[in-house]
C-alpha angles and dihedrals in degrees: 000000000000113000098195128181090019135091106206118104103152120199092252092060094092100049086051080046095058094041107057087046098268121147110177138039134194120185113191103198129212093200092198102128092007103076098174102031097130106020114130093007121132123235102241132007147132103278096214113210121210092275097046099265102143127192127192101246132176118196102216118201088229140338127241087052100148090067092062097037102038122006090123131031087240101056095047092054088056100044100024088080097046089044097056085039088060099061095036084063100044084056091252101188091209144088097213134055116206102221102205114227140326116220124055135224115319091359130135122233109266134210094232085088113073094023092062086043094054091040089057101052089042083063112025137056098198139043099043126195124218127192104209144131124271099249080058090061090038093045090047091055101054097046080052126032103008094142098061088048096113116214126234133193113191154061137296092185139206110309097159101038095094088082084073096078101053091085095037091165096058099030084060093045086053091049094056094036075066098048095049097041086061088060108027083064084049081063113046092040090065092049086047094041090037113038108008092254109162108258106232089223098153080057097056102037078057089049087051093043090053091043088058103044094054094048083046116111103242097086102162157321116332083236105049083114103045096039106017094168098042113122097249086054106052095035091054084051094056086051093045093044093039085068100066093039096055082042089060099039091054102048092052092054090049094041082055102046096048092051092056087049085054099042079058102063095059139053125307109265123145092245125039107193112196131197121216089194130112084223148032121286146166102233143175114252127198120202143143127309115303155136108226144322138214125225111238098211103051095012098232119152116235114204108229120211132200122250122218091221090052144278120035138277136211133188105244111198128196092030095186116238107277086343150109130250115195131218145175129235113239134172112265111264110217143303106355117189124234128264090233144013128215147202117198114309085350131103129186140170125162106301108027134030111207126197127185127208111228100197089069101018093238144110110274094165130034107168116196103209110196086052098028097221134138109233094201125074109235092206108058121095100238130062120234106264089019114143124222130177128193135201144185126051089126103152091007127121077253078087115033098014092225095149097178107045098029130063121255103261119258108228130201114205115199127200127223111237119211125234106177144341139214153196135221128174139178137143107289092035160015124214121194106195136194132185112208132163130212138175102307097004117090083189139014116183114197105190106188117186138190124191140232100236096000119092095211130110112205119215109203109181106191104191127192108192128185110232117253138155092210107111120261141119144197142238136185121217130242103170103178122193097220109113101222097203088072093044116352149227125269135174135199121251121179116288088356149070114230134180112196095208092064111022112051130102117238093253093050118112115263096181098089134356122214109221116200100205114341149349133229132199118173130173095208093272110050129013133195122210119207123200112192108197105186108023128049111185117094131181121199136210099017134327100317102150114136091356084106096219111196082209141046102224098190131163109145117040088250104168132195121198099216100200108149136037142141099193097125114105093214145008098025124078121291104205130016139190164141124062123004128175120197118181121199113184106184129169132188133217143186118271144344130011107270115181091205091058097037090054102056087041099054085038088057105057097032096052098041120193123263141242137216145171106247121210091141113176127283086259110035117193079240128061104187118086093224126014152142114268094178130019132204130205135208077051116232086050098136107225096225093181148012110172139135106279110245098253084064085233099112141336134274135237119197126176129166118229089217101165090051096245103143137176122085126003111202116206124194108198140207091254134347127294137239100198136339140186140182118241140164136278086277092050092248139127089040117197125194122244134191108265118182109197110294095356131081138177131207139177111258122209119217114251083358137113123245132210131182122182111213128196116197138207 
């Protein structure tokens, strides 16, 4: 694999490497934006992931390097020799160096090439020069000189991601479009497995092209900076951004249509919610407009509550394990009593007691009860939901990253104030509110909710921001008390757990982190685990976005949402404005970090349950009104998909051994199986496994995915 252009290698790739059958990895760094990208790296050596894959990997200081090295006689003659002196000195233990690429962005492929390459060992003895591809250079190394090959553990971060937020309104859209799609396959694979429906695959291979082309890094015109209303501008954004619109469209439509086939499989009940989870959880569920409704199975009534953003939501408790539970909408019954009470600017239910400053609009106290401790550190400078935007770092290093010719960039940080704050209470929830405004934002609205059964606080950050092109960007504070240097902070990667104090190589970035689905900081005797729904950049320590530190001086699990910025010099959005929604769920616990429960909290309040209108046939395949369709064991093994395989001869089961239990991984499936086998990312090298009716067992690696491949009657 050769990741060229980009520098953002994170410390999970090569156990996705390894996984999918890759051996070998070149990553050609731009290091624009990324100034120590490839400082104190060696030239070659075995990345090794979090479960042991290892993958040969060289870190280039650019691609398209022939060009620049050999693209006349003449010129090769003049760099070749300084080129070779450079990694003598630098002790290089080989007798080949791999020269990554020739031709540069948007160009053809040009005779000067093999020509140059002909002329010099016509006339030269050595050095030689050899066109090849680069599994010819990595497969000549290891027949020749694998002993010397050193090993490394770690991460290299996400020095490029902060483009990301430059288009917060789409990037979000994108994020969710993934989240859906994931269940929305779940799905549409039980009504396939269950009852024949016709899997929509060409739908969801277009959801999943439209999901990748916008994450991909070419986000828009060179000069979407200098000329951000030019035509070509404007018109390469409406591409770029069309991409996550038509992703969101399209998972919700999928994510819809699979929960009416559901729906359809079971008996008749005017609401089907489904769990995505490979467990059973207590969960919030939004739907449309009610009062209550009763659970068909135990025949409890559930209160509903309005939201202020639209529809209702419930608390739906026992959510079998990848499963439904049915109910039936009633009229509410009488006095119902509120999920919280309150006194003043504070809320409290029966695990946390909120307060809200009024001065700056924001949270200045979140008590935990059972544990007794205060989740916000009162000594940080910020509040927790507190915005703050920042301007200036025009003609700084903040922009082009050039330390060493350009100025440090001077920053203004600018405070929210706050104008009023309310209350709102009802049966599922309460909602303290505040209105507050800040440079460039005429409001800004901070709902913040605690539930009645579900020990959870939910952060919603509505933002209205005036439009400029002068560089700034925002942040919204989360200041934890936990003190990390007794416990630690940890995020989560894909397919990977990673904490930045400990993990990352010396050249990583340390100026933002992207989090996949939560956060975790712990002192040893309580943690806190952030989901961030919406947004998924994170800076740690202070406001560090665009200052380039060579070290992470952390002591307190002070956390930054990083969800807007403009910094880049070319391709990303210049200006951005209007209405913006963040959403932050987060969630607290006695004692230790523990990977297994972090990650079923931060899963459960980043995949939510779904809700559908019922109305099933007269005779449903089941018969039961709630029940588990897959199981997982061990249990706390995320499903991370569920999905038709791509050879359309089967479907396909993946879950990610996060918290490194191995073994064996026991799956119960919908109906019974005819063969199945377990097989790589790519869904290759299949090998059988023993499969006994509706039950199979497969080896699991520790730290590792797992995928098994399963053909039915």
């Amino acid at each position: 694999m050769i990741l060229d252009d980009v520098p953002s290698a994170i410390g999970s790739l090569p156990t996705v490497l390894g996984n999918a059958g890759i051996k070998y990895f070149i990553e050609g760094v731009n290091g624009d934006r990324a100034p120590f990208a490839t400082q104190g790296l060696q030239s070659l050596f075995y990345w090794e992931g979090p479960d042991g894959s290892r993958v040969l990997s060289h870190i280039a200081g650019g691609y398209a390097m022939a060009g620049g090295l050999i693209s006349s006689l003449e010129l090769a003659g003049e760099r070749l020799p300084g080129l070779l002196a450079s990694y003598e000195n630098a002790g290089y233990a080989y007798d080949a160096v791999l020269v990554n690429g020739a031709f540069s962005d948007n160009q053809g492929v040009a005779a000067w090439l093999p020509e140059v390459v002909e002329k010099w060992n016509a006339q030269w003895e050595y050095p030689k020069l050899i066109l090849g591809r680069p599994e010819d250079f990595f497969r000549y190394i290891e027949q020749n000189f694998a002993a010397k090959i050193p090993v490394m553990r770690g991460d290299f971060g996400a020095w490029w991601e902060d483009g990301a937020a430059s288009s917060a309104r789409e990037t979000a859209l994108c994020r969710r479009a993934e989240e859906r799609a994931v269940t929305a396959e779940m799905l549409h694979s039980l009504a396939a497995v269950l009852g024949g429906a016709p899997y929509p695959k060409w739908d969801f291979d277009e959801l999943w092209r439209n999901i990748l082309l916008y994450d991909e890094h070419t986000w828009g015109a060179a000069g979407s900076i200098s000329a951000p209303q030019a035509e070509q501008t404007i018109k390469q954004w409406e591409v770029k951004g069309s991409f996550a619109r038509q992703a969101d469209a399209a998972s919700g439509q999928l994510l819809e249509s699979g929960m009416v086939k559901l729906a359809r499989l079971i008996p008749a009940a005017d609401l089907v919610v489904f769990n995505p989870l490979a467990w059973s959880c207590t969960n919030l569920v939004t739907t449309a407009p009610a009062d209550a409704v009763q659970d068909l199975k135990t025949k409890r009534m559930i209160p509903c509550q309005t939201l202020p953003e639209g529809g209702s939501c419930f608390v739906a408790g026992d959510l079998p394990s990848v499963g439904y539970r049915s109910y039936r909408r009633v009229a509410s019954t009488g006095p119902v009593t509120n999920a919280v009470s309150f006194s003043g600017a504070e809320m409290e239910n029966e695990f946390y007691r909120v307060s809200l400053d009024p001065k700056s609009g924001a949270l200045n106290s979140i008590l935990d009860k059972e544990t007794g401790r205060e989740l916000i550190d009162p000594e940080s400078e910020y509040r927790l939901g507190e915005l703050i935007y920042v301007s200036g770092g025009e003609g700084s290093y903040a922009v082009h990253s050039d330390l060493k010719g350009l100025p440090a960039p001077k920053f203004t940080y600018h405070r929210q104030n706050g104008v009023r704050v309310s209350q709102a209470n009802g049966p599922v929830f309460g909602e303290l509110a505040s209105e507050a405004t800040a440079e460039k934002f005429p409001k800004i609205t901070l709902r913040v909710r605690l539930y009645r059964g579900l020990k959870r606080v939910d952060v919603r950050c509505e933002l209205d921001k005036e439009e400029t092109t002068a560089k700034e960007a925002v942040y919204i504070a989360f200041p934890f008390a936990f003190d990390v240097e007794r416990g630690g902070l940890w995020l989560e990667y894909p397919d990977a757990i990673t904490e930045p104090l400990k993990d990352q190589h010396s050249s990583a970035c340390r100026d933002w982190y992207a989090v996949q689905r939560w956060l975790a900081a712990s002192d040893s005797q309580a943690t806190v685990v952030l989901s961030p729904l919406d947004s998924p950049l994170v800076t740690l320590g202070g406001l560090t976005a665009s200052t380039w530190p060579r070290q992470l001086s952390l002591k307190r699990a002070h956390v930054f949402a990083y969800v807007m910025n403009n910094y880049w010099h070319t391709n990303y959005k210049a200006s951005q404005g209007g209405r913006h929604v963040f959403r932050f769920s987060l969630t607290s616990a006695r004692g230790g970090f523990s990977k297994r429960d972090a990650v079923a909290r931060g899963w459960e309040m980043y995949s939510p349950a779904v809700a559908q209108s019922g109305g099933g046939p007269l005779k449903p395949l089941l018969s039961a009104p709630a029940g588990s369709l897959i199981g997982v064991e061990p249990v706390g093994l995320p499903l991370m998909a569920f999905k038709q395989a791509e050879d359309e001869k089967g479907f396909v089961f993946r879950v990610c051994d996060f918290a490194g239990v191995g073994g064996k991984l026991k799956l119960t499936l919908p109906r019974p199986a005819r063969e199945s086998f377990t097989c790589d990312l790519v869904e290759t090298h299949a090998v059988k496994q023993d499969s006994h009716g509706k039950t199979i067992t497969a080896p699991l690696k520790p730290f590792a995915p797992s995928t098994v491949k399963v053909q039915f009657h």
